[in-house]
N, C-alpha and C positions, 0 to 999 in steps of 0.2 A: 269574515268570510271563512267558510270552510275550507281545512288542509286537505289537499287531495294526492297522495303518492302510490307510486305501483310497489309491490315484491315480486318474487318466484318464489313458491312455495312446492318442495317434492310432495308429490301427493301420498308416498310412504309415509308421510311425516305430516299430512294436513288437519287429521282429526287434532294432534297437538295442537298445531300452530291458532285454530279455532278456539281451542281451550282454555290458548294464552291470548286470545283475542276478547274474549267473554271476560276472564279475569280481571284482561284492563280497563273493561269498558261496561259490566252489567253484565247480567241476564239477557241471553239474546234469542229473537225470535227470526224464523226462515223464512223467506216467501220466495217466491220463484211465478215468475211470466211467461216463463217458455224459452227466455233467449238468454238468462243466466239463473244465478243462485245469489238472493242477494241477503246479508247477515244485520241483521237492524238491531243492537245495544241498548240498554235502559240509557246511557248517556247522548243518545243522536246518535254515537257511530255507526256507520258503514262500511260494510266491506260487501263488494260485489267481485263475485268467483267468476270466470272465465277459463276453459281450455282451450289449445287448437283441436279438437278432436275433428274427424274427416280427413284427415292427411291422407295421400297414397300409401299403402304399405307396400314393402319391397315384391310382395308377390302380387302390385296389382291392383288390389282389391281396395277399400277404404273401413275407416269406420264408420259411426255413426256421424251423420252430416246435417238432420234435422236439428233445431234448437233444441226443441222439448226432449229429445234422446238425448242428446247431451248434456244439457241439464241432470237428467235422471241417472245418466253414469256420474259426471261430476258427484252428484248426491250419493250415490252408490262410494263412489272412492273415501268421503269422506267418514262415513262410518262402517268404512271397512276391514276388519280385522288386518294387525299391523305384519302378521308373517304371512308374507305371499312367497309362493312356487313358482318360481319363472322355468320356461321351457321356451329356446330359442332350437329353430331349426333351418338350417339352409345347405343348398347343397354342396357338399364339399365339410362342414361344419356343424358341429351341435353344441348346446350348453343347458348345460341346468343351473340352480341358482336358487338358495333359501335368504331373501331377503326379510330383515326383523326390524321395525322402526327405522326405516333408511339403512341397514347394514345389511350389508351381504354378509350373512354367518355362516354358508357352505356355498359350494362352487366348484365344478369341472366341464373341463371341455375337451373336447372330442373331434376328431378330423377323420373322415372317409370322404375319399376322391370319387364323384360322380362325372360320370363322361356327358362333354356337352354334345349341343346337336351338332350336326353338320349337313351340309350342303348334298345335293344329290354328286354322286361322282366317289370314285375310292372305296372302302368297305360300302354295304351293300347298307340301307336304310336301316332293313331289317335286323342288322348282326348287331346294329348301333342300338337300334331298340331294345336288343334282347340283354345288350351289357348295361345300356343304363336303365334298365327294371330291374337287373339284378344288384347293381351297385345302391339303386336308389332302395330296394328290402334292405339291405344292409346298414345301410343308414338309419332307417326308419329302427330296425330291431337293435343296432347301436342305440338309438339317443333313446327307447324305450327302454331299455336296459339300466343307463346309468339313472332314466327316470324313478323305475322300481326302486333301485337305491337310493339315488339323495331326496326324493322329493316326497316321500310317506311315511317319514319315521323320521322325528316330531311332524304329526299330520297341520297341514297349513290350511287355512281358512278364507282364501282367496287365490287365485290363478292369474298371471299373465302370460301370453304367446306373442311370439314374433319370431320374424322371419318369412320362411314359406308356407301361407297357411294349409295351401292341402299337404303338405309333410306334415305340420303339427297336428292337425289332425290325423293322419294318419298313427302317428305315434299314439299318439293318445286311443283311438281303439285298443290300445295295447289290451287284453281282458286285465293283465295285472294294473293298471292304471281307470279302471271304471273308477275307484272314489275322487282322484284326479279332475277325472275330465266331469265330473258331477258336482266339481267345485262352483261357486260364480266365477266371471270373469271381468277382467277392464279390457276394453278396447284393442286390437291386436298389435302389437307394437310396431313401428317402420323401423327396423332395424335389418344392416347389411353384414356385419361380421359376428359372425355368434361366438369369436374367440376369444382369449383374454381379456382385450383392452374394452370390449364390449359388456362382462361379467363386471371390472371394473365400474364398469358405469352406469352400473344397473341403478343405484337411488335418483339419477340424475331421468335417465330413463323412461321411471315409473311413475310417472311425470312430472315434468312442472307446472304449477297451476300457477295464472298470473292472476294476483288479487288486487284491486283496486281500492285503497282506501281514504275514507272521507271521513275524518275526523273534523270534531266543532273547534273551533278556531278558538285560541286562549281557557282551552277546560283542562286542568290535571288528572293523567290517568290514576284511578282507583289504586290501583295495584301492579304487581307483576310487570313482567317483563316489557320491553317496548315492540310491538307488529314489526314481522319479520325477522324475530329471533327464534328460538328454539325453545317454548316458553314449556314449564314444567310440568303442568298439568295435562294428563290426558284426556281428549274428551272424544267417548265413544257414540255419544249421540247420531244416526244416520240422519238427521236434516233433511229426512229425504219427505216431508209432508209439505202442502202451503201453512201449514201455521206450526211450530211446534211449541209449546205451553213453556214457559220459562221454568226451569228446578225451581224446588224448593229449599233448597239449600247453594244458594247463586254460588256458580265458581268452580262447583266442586261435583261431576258427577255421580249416579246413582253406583256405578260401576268403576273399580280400577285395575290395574294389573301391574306385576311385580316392578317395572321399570318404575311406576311413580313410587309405588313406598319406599324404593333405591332411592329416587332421587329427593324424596322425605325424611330421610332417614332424621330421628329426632324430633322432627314436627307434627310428628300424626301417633296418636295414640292405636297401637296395635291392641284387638278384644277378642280375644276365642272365645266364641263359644257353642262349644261343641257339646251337645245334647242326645240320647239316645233316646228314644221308646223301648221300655223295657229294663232290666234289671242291670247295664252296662251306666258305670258313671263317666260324664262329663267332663269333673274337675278332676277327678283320675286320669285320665286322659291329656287333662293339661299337666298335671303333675307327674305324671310318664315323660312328657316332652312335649314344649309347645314354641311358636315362635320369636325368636331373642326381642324382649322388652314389651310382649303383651302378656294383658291381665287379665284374668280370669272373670265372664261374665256368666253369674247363672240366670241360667232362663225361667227357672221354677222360685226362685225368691228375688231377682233383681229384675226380671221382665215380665213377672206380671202378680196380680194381688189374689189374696186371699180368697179363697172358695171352700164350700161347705165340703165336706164329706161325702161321697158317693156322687149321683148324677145330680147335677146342678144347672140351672138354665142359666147361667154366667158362663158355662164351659169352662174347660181343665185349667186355659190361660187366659183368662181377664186380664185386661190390660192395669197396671196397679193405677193409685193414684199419683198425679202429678209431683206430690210433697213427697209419695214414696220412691217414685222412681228419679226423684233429683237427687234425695238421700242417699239412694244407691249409685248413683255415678259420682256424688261428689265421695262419696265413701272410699272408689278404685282409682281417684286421684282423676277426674274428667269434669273440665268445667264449661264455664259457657261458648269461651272461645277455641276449644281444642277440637282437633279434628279428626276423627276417630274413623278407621279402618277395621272394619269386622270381619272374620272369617271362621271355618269352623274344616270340617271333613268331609263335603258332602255339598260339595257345589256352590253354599252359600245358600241354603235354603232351611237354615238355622240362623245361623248369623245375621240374615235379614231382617229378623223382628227386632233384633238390635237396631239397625241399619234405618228399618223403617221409620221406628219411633222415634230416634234421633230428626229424621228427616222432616218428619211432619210436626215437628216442633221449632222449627227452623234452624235446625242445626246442621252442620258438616258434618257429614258422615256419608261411605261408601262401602261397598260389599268387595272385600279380595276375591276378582277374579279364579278361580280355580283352586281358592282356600289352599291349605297347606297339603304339602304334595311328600309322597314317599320318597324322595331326594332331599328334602330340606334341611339343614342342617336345625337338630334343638337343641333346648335345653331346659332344664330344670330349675333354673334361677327364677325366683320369682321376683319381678319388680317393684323397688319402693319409693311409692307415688305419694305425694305429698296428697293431703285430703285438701282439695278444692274447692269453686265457688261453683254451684249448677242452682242455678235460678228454675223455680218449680214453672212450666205453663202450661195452662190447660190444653184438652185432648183437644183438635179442630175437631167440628161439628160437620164440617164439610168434607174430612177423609175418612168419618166411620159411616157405617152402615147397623141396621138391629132388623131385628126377626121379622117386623113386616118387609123392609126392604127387600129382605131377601125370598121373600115369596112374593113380591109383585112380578109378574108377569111380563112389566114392562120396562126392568131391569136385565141386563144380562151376566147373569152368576156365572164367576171362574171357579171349579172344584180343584183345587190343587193337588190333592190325596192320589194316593196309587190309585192304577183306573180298578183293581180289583175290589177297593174298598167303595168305588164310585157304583161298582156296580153291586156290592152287596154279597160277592161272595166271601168275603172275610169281613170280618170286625174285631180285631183283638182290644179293643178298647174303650169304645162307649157303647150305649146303649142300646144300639139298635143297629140293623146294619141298613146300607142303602143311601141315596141321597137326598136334596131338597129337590122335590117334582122342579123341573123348568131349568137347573141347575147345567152347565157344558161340562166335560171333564176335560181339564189341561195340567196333568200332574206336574208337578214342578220341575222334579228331576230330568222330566221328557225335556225339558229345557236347557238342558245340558250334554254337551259332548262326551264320547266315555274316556277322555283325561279330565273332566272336571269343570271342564270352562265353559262357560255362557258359550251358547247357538253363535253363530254372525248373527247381527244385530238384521240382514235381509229373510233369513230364515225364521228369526223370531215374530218377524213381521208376516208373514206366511203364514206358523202356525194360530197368529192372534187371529186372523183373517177367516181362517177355517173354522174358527169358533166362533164368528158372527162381528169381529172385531175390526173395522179397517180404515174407521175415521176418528182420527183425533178429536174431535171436538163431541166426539159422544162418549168420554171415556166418566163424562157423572154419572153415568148410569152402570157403570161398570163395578161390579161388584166381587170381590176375592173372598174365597171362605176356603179351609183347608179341613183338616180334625177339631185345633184350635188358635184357630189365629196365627199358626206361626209361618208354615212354610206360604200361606196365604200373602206374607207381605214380601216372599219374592217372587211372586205373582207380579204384585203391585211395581216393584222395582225394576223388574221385569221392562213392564208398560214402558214406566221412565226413560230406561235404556232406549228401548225401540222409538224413543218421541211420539208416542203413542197418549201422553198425558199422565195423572197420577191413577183414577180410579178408589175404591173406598176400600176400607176393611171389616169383614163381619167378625170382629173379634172373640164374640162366642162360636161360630162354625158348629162342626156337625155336632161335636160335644154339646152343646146348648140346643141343638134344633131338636135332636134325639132323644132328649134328654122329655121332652114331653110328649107322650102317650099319644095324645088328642090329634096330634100333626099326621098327615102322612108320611108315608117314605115313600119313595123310586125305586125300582130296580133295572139291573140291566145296563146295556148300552148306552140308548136311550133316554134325552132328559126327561122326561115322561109330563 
């Protein structure tokens, strides 16, 4: 018979607890019916997500009380960026609050006395109104105050409110608080004391989610931690489709951030690599300063093979051969079972061709969130990695694409390139300027926040959408092309993140399509 037990899981902390759920149980795929979120295992496990959402909140009001709305916030929560901005307001009371993976890492609170109502009899209705509109502005321009400060500088990637919601709202009008209130949100909190003991409780708070798990009676988990711990792996996947496609690399998303290669530290093989257009080197770069115990990966003779001289219909980065590109990982000390984290300066839109290849070969590997950052500490020590075993396997047939693909009609092509080179008014590099007729423009970089980190995973999902993208199950048609190949596969990784599926790679891109006369070009906005 199947084991069935409940947890609580904070929902600051649920994308984890998922990740440590996958780990111990398979590759998992999402479905949802409208009245939960249920998590289905390569091994039979089950976990079905439930929240109380619809509760009263103290001013009244509720949240969402439909299944299907709750569903879709539960989904929302779980691939929802881990540092939320809390804004609590009540009258008498206010707080702010930057909670980071279940930790409150700033925090203040605030007291101005609002006058209650009172009965007809004694001062006059009127004097009563006219003090508590003016106590009640002062409150308001109080908690927008301390908001300006603690809550937009490190900018947060999710919102919660609670308390009195037309106050929070009101604050929120603040003009200095429009990026704030253009954040997403979770459900309005019921909460009564917006003071201390309340900031204290903020992971507690922000919710709990009660999961219910159905595990196969008498099967050993895989791995990792046991359901209902604090399991190590992040996983940013929003879950928020009926199907989401299993990774390709089970266990280990497309995506990570500094907390896991902390809590990796030693396990995962750290890989700059950091690449310019133009006359700026790479390994220089690494050799200036790079991060403590990663290896230098170049992208012009370890990520891709040989090409002729001048324009070539293979483009600038052909993907190398199997036997070559094993030779170069087992060369930097990366073998078949290590787990390799990429990053570079620039978002991760270098570093991903690393990331991809590894991926589509069935390997572990993820793209560092927000790559290395002008705080970091480096250094100049290079790493000495014993030469390892990397077993050669061919390219899948099923994640590349080639030159008809990419002009059929009945695919839809991602251009990753700046929109300027999409549209033709610059070309510093190959041969022609413009793009493939029928081709969308989604530069990569547009992908990223301006500290460096990947969109929320709900926003990424938006701009797939806007480019003709908004069902998972038609992501084979979906085809990445950049200059060459490169920024194209975090395009693709992209996809992943948002469970949006894997999609293909046109590994010659515009360098190959340009590269013959005969073809047209595009110009313009316009896929043409």
């Amino acid at each position: 018979m199947p084991e069935s037990r409940t947890v609580e899981v904070a929902a600051a902390r649920l994308s984890r607890w998922v990740a440590g759920f996958a780990e111990r149980h398979g590759p998992v795929v999402a479905t949802s019916d409208g009245s939960g979120l249920e998590l289905v295992a390569a091994d039979g496990a089950i976990a079905v997500l439930s929240h109380p959402w619809g509760e009263p909140d103290a001013a009244g009001g509720s949240g969402p009380t439909d299944p299907t709305s709750a569903v879709a916030a539960l989904a929302a929560w779980v691939g929802a960026p881990r540092r939320v901005a809390v804004l609590l307001v009540r009258r008498g009371g206010y707080a702010c609050a930057v909670v980071d993976d279940g930790r409150v890492v700033a925090s203040k609170v605030g007291t101005r006395h609002v006058q209650g109502r009172t009965a007809a009899g004694g001062w006059s209705q009127q004097r009563y109104a006219r003090r508590r509109a003016k106590q009640t502005d002062e409150l308001a321009g109080a908690a927008a105050d301390l908001a300006a400060r603690l809550l937009l500088r490190p900018p947060a990637a999710w919102l919660a409110t609670g308390g009195d919601r037309p106050l929070v709202e009101r604050v929120l009008a603040d003009p200095r608080l429009t990026r704030l209130a253009q954040l997403p949100r979770s459900a309005h909190l019921a909460v009564g004391d917006p003071g201390a003991r309340l900031v204290s409780g903020l992971p507690r708070l922000l919710t709990t989610v009660t999961v219910t798990l159905i595990e196969p009676a008498g099967r050993s988990p895989r791995r990792g931690r046991p359901p209902g711990t604090d399991p190590d792996v992040p996983l940013d996947s929003p879950l928020m489709s009926r199907s989401v496609a299993a990774p390709s690399a089970p266990g280990l998303p497309p995506v990570v951030d500094r907390s896991w290669v902390s809590d990796h530290a030693g396990d995962a093989v750290l890989a700059d690599v950091r690449w310019y257009l133009g006359a700026r080197s790479g390994r220089s770069a690494y050799q200036a300063g790079h991060l403590p115990g990663a290896v230098f990966v170049d992208l012009d003779t370890d990520l891709a093979g040989p090409r002729p001289p001048g324009p070539s219909r293979v483009g600038r980065h052909p993907l190398p051969s199997p036997q070559a590109f094993a030779a170069s990982m087992a060369r930097l000390g990366i073998g078949d079972d290590d787990v390799v984290v990429g990053y570079d300066d620039e978002g991760g839109v270098i570093a991903a061709r690393l990331v991809w290849m590894l991926r589509a070969t069935g390997h572990r590997a993820a793209l560092l969130d927000g790559g290395i950052r002008p705080d970091d500490t480096l250094t100049t020590e290079v790493p000495s990695r014993p030469h390892a075993t990397f077993t050669p396997r061919p390219w899948p047939s099923g994640r590349l694409a080639g030159l008809d693909d990419a002009t059929d009609r009945a695919n839809l092509v991602l251009d990753a390139r700046h929109r300027d080179r999409y549209r033709g008014e610059v070309e510093p590099v190959d041969p022609r300027p413009g793009h493939v007729p029928g081709a969308r423009s989604l530069p990569a970089r547009s992908n990223l926040a301006g500290d460096g980190r990947i969109l929320p995973v709900p926003e990424l999902r938006r701009r797939f959408a806007a480019v003709g993208l908004d069902d998972p199950g038609a992501t084979s048609s979906v085809i990445s092309m950049c200059g060459s190949g490169v920024t194209a596969c975090h395009t693709l990784l992209l996809l992943e993140h948002a469970g949006l599926g894997e999609g293909r790679l046109f590994p010659g891109s515009w360098s190959a399509y340009s590269s013959d006369p005969s073809l047209p070009a595009a110009l313009g906005d316009a896929p043409g």
